[in-house]
C-alpha positions as a printed Julia matrix, in Angstrom:
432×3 Matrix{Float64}:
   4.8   -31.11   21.4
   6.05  -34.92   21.66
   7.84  -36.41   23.92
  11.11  -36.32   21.23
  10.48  -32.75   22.1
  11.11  -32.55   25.92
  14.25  -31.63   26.57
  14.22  -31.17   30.67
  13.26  -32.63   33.97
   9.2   -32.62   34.24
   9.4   -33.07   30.17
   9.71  -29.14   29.73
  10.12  -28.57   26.35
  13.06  -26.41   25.05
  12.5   -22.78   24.13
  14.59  -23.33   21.26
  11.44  -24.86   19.92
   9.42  -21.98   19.77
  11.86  -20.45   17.73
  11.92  -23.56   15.2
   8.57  -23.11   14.81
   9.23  -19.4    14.26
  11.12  -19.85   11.61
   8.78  -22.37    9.6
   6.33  -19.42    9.82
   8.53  -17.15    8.34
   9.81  -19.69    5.87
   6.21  -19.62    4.67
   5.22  -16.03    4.54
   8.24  -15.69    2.45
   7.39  -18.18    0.0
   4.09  -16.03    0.22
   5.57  -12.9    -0.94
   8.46  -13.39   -2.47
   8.47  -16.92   -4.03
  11.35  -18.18   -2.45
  12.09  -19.1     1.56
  14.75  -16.5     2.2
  17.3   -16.72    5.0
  16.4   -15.83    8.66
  19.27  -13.03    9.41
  18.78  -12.27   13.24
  16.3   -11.99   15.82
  15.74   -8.51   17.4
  13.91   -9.85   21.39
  12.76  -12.88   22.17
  10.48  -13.4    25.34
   9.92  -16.6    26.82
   6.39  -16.5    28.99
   5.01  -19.63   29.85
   6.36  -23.87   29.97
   5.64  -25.79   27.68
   5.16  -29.53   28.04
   5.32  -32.73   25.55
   1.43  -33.16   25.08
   0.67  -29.23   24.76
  -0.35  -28.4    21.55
   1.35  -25.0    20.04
   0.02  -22.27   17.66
   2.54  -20.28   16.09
   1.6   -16.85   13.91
   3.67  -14.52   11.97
   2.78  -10.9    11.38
   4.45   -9.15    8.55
   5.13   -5.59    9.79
   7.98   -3.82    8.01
   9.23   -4.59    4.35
  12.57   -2.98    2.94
  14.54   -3.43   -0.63
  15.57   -6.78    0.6
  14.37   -7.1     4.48
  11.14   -8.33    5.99
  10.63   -7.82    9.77
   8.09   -9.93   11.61
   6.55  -10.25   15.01
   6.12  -13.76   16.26
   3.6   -15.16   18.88
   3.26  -18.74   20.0
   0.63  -19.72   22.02
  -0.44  -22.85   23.65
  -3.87  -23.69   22.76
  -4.56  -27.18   24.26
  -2.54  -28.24   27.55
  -1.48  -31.63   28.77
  -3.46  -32.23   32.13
  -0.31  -33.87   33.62
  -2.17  -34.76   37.01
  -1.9   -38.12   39.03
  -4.35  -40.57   38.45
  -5.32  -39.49   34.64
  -4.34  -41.11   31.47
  -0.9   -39.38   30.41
  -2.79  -38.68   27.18
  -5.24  -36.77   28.3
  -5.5   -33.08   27.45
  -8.09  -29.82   27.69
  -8.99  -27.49   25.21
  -7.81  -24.15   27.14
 -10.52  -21.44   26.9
  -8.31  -18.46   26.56
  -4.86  -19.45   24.36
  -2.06  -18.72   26.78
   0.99  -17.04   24.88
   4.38  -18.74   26.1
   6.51  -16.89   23.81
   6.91  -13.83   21.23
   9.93  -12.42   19.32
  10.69  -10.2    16.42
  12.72  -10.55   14.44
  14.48   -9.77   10.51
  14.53  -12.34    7.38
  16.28  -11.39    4.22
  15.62  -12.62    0.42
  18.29  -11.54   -1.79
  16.58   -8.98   -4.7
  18.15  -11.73   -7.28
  15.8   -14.3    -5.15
  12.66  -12.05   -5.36
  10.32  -13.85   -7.88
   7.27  -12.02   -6.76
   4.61  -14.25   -7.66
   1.57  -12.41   -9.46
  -0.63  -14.09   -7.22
  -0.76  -14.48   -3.39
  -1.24  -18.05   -2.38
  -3.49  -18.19    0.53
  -5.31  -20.45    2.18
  -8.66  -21.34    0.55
 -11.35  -20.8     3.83
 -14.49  -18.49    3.58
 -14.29  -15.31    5.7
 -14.68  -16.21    9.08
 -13.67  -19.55    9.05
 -11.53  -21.51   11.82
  -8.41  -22.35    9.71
  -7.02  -26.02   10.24
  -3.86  -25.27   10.77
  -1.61  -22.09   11.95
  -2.45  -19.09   10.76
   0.07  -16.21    9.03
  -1.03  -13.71   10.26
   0.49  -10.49    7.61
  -1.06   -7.44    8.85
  -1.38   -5.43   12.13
  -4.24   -6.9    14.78
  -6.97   -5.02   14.65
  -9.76   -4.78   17.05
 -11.44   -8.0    16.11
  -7.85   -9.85   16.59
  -5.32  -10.73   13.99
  -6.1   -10.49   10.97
  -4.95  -13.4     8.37
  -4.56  -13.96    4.24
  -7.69  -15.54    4.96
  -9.66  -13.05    5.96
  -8.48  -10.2     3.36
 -10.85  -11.91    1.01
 -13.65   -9.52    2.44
 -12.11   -7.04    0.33
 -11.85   -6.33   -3.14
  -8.02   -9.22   -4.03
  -7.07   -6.74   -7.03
  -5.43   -3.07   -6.13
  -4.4    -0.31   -8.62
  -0.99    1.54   -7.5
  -0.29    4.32   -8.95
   3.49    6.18   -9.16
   4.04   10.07   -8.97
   7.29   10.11  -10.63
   7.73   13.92  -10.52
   5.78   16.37   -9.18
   6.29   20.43   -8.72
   8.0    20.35   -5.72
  11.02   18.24   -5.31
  14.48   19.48   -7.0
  17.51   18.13   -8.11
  19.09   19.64   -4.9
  16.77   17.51   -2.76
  17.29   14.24   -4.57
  19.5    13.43   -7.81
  17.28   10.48   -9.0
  14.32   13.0    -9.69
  13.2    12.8   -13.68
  13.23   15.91  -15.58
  13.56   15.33  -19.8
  11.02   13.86  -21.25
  13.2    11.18  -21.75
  13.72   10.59  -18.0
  10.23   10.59  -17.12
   9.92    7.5   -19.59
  12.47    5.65  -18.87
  11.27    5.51  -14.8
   7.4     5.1   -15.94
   9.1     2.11  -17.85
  10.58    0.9   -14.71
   7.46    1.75  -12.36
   5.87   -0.27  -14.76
   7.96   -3.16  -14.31
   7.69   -2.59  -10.93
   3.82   -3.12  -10.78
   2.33    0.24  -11.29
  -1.21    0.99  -13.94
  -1.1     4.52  -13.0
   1.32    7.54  -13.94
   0.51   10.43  -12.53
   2.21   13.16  -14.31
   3.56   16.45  -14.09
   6.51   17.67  -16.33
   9.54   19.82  -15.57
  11.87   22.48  -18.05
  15.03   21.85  -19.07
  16.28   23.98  -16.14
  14.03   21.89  -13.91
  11.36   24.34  -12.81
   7.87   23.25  -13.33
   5.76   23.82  -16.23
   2.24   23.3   -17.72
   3.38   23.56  -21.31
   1.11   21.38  -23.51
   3.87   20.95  -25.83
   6.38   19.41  -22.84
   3.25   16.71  -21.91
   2.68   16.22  -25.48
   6.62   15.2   -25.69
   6.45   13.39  -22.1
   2.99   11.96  -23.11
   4.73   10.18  -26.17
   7.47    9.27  -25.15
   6.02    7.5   -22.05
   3.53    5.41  -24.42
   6.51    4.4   -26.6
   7.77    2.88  -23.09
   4.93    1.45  -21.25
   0.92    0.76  -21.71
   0.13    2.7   -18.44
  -3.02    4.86  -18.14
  -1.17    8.71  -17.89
  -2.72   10.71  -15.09
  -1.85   14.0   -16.12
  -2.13   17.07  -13.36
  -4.03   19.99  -13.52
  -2.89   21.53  -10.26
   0.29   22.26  -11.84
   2.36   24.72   -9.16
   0.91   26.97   -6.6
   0.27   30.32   -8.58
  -0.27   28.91  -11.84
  -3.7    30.18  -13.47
  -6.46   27.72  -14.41
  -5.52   28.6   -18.38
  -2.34   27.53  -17.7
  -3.27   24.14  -15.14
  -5.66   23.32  -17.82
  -3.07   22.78  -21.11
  -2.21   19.4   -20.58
  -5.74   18.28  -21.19
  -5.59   19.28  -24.68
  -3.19   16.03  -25.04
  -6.3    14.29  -24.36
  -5.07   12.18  -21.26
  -7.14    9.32  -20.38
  -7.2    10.68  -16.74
  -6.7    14.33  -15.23
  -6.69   15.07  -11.46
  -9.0    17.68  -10.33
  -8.66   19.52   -7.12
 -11.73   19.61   -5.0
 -10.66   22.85   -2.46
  -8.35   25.54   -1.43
  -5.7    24.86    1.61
  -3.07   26.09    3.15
  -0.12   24.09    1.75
   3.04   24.54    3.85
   3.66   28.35    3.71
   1.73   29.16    0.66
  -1.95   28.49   -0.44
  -3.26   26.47   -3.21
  -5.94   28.21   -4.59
  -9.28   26.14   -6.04
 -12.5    28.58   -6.0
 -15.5    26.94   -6.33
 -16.12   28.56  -10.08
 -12.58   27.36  -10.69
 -13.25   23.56   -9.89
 -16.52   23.64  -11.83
 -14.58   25.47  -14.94
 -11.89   23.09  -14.34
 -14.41   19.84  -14.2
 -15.93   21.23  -17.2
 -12.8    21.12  -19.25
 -11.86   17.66  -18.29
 -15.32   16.52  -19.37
 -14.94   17.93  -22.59
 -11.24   16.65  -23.28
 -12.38   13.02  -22.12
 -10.47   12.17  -19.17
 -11.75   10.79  -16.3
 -11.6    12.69  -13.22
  -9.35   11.64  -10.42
 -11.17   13.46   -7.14
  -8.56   15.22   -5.16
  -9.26   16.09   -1.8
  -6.75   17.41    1.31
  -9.47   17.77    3.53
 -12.92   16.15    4.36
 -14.73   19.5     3.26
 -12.77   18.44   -0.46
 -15.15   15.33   -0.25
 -18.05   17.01    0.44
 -17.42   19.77   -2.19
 -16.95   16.47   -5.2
 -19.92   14.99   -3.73
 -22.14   17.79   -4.19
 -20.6    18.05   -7.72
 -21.32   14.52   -8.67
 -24.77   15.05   -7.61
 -24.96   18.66   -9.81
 -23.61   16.57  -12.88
 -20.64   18.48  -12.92
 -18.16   15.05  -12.41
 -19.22   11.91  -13.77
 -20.06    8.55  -11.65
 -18.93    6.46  -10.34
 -16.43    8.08   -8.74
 -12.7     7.8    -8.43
 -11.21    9.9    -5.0
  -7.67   10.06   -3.43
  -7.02   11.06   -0.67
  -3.64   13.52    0.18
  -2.59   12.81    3.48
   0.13   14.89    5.65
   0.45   18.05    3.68
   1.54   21.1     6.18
  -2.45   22.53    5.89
  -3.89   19.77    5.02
  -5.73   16.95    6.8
  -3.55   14.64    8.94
  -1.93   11.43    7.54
  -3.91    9.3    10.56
  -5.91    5.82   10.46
  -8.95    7.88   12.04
  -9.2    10.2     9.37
  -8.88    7.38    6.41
 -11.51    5.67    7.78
 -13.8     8.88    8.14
 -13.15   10.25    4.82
 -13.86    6.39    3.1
 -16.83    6.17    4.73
 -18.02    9.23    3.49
 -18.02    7.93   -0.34
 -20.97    6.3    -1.9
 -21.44    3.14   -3.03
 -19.81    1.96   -6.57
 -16.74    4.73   -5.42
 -12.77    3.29   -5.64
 -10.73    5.69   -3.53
  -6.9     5.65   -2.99
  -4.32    7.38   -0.67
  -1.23    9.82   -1.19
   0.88   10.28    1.55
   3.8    12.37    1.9
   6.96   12.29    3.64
   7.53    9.57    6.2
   3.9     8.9     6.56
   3.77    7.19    2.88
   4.38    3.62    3.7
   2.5     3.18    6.14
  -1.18    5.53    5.07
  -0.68    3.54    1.41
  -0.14    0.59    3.62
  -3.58    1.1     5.65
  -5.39    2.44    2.84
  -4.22   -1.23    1.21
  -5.21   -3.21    4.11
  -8.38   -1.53    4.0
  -9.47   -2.02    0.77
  -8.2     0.85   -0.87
  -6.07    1.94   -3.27
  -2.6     3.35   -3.23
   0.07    6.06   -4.92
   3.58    6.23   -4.3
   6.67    7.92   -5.77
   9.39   10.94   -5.19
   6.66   13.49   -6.02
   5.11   12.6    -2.35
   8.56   11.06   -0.94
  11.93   10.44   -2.05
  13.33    8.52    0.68
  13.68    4.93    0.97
  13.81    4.65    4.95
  15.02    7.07    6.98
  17.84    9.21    5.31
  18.48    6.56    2.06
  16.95    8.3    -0.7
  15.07    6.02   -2.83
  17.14    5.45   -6.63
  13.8     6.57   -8.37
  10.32    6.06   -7.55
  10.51    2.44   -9.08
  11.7     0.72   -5.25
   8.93    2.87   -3.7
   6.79    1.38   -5.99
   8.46   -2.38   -6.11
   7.42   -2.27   -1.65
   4.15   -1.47   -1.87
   3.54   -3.96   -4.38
   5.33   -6.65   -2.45
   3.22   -5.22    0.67
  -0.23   -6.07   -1.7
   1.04   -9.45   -2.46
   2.04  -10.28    1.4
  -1.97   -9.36    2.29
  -3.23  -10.99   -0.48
  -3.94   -8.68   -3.07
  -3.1    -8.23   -6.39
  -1.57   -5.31   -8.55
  -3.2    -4.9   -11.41
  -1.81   -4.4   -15.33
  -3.05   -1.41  -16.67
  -5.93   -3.43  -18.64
  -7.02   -4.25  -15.77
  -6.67   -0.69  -13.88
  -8.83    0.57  -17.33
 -11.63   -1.61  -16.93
 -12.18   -0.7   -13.09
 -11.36    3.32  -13.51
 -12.12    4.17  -17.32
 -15.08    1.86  -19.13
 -17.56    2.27  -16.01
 -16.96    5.5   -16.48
 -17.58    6.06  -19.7
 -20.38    3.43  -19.64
């Protein structure tokens, strides 16, 4: 801080200042993500903690913590890292290095870019340090602080920059009653693959839907969807074989006969909600079997740690080809919780060479896809797992579900991949 800066008696600078430099943090982490500086709309608290004094030097960090259609809420911190020794009888310009940065403010607050204003850049521009390395400057700090301290674009270069999202556009579950914007003609289906396309997805995990709605298995309705969604996009098409709770394996196993270039393959039984989604053991292997032969590459499916440990011990029979792909379902009434503790447990679990990704349903979707992101995993979104938006504004398609989490990838610094891309990484090694 200079002396232009004091504003007091005593040279106490004002706390208006802190916020200045707030906002050239955010200014910059919006530049990050969205290509364009945005407007700061309003801040939510602001805490003042500590003086500051011309001479002190100031850090100021900006943690990216919530991002809607259109908003992007931050948490600031300021903190004084070097302190004017302001005692009689030394040299006004001399100064100490402080040991332990003393925070004299935080805040958090809301900054807008209009969706007309929302370039987002194909490639995060972050600072060019090694892991580890002091940066020269402030940081901007996008993610949550984790044990070690903050964590910074800088540092997400320990993981892998590139991340495949895939969209669920469908599903067996979800109705018209529950949400108008849910696809159901082949037609549909395309036109929002077209536009989860658009909005950075590789992956389109598919299931298809009668006329009247009600789910189906029909290899003549994927063969329809199948084509019509090529004609619309170059996604890889994920096609289910879990179909609906009480379907046969006969009847799960028809859409591989449109030879998909990827199948999902259930790994265990559980209790989902009120009912129970049967997977025998013979029933995975006949099912694992059947994808082999139609040529799609297994997505690993597991609702449970147990699920992990049955694929392993399949992939080690032969029965699923390395390496291997897994995602994990998070939050399903039965199922295994949608918590950090249990992502971390079940990733560490998976051998080397493995890509794993998480589904998350209900209101604990943004933020597990979010954490499986920031931990170098991969992610699925879309109405099949969650059709709202934030809390009771129903998301217009799976599209904006899809649009956030990519704009949550580029604010960390990683990159959504095209489908050529997601092909090489998933399909080749597999077939290699």
């Amino acid at each position: 801080m200079s002396a232009h800066d004091a504003h007091y008696a005593g040279e106490l600078v004002d706390g208006a200042r802190m916020l200045a430099l707030f906002g050239d943090v955010a200014t910059e982490l919006l530049i990050r993500l969205d290509g364009d500086e945005g407007l700061f709309r309003a801040y939510e608290s602001v805490e003042f903690l500590a003086p500051v004094f011309s001479g002190d030097y100031i850090e100021a960090t900006a943690e990216l913590v919530a991002i809607g259609t259109t908003s992007r809420k931050m948490r600031f911190e300021a903190r004084k890292v070097i302190a004017n020794v302001r005692e009689r009888g030394v040299a006004p310009s001399a100064a100490d290095v402080l040991g332990d940065p003393l925070v004299v403010c935080r805040a958090i607050g809301t900054c807008v870019t209009p969706k007309e204003m929302q370039r987002r850049p194909k490639e995060l521009y972050v600072p060019a340090l090694p892991f580890g390395a002091p940066s020269q400057g402030p940081n901007v700090v996008v993610t949550p602080a984790s044990e070690g301290g903050p964590r910074t674009l800088a540092s997400m270069e320990r993981h892998a920059p590139e991340v495949i999202l895939t969209a669920a556009i469908v599903g067996a579950e979800i109705t018209r009653a529950q949400t108008p914007h849910l696809p159901i003609t082949p037609e549909e289906i395309a036109d929002e693959a077209a536009r989860c396309r658009e909005a950075g997805v590789a992956v389109i995990h598919l299931h298809v839907r009668n006329d009247d709605g009600s789910p189906t298995q029909s290899k003549d309705r994927f063969a329809a969807t199948i084509e019509k969604i090529r004609a619309k996009t170059d996604c890889i098409i994920q096609v289910s074989t879990g179909g609906a709770i009480g379907m046969s394996i006969d009847e799960r196993a028809q859409p591989l006969s449109c030879k998909p270039e990827m199948a999902t393959l259930n790994c265990g039984s559980l209790n989902f909600g009120d009912e129970v989604f049967v997977n025998t053991r013979p029933e995975i292997k006949d099912l694992a079997k059947r994808l082999e032969a139609s040529g799609a590459v297994a997505e690993l499916e597991c609702y449970e740690v147990g699920h992990v440990e049955e694929a392993l011990a399949l992939a080690e029979k032969g029965v699923v080809a390395k390496p291997l792909h897994f995602q994990f379902v998070l939050g399903v009434p039965g199922g295994i919780g949608a918590r950090e503790e249990n992502v971390r447990f079940m990733a560490g679990l998976i051998p080397p060479g493995a890509t794993w990704a998480v589904a998350a349903v209900g209101r604990f979707q943004q933020p597990m896809t979010e954490l499986a992101m920031r931990l170098g995993g991969h992610a699925r979104v879309g109405l099949e797992d969650n059709i709202y938006l934030s809390k009771g504004v129903l998301s217009e398609g799976s599209a904006p579900l899809v649009a956030r989490a990519a704009a949550y990838a580029r604010s960390i610094g990683r990159t959504p991949v095209e489908p050529s891309r997601a092909r090489a990484m998933l399909l080749q090694k597999a077939n290699a």
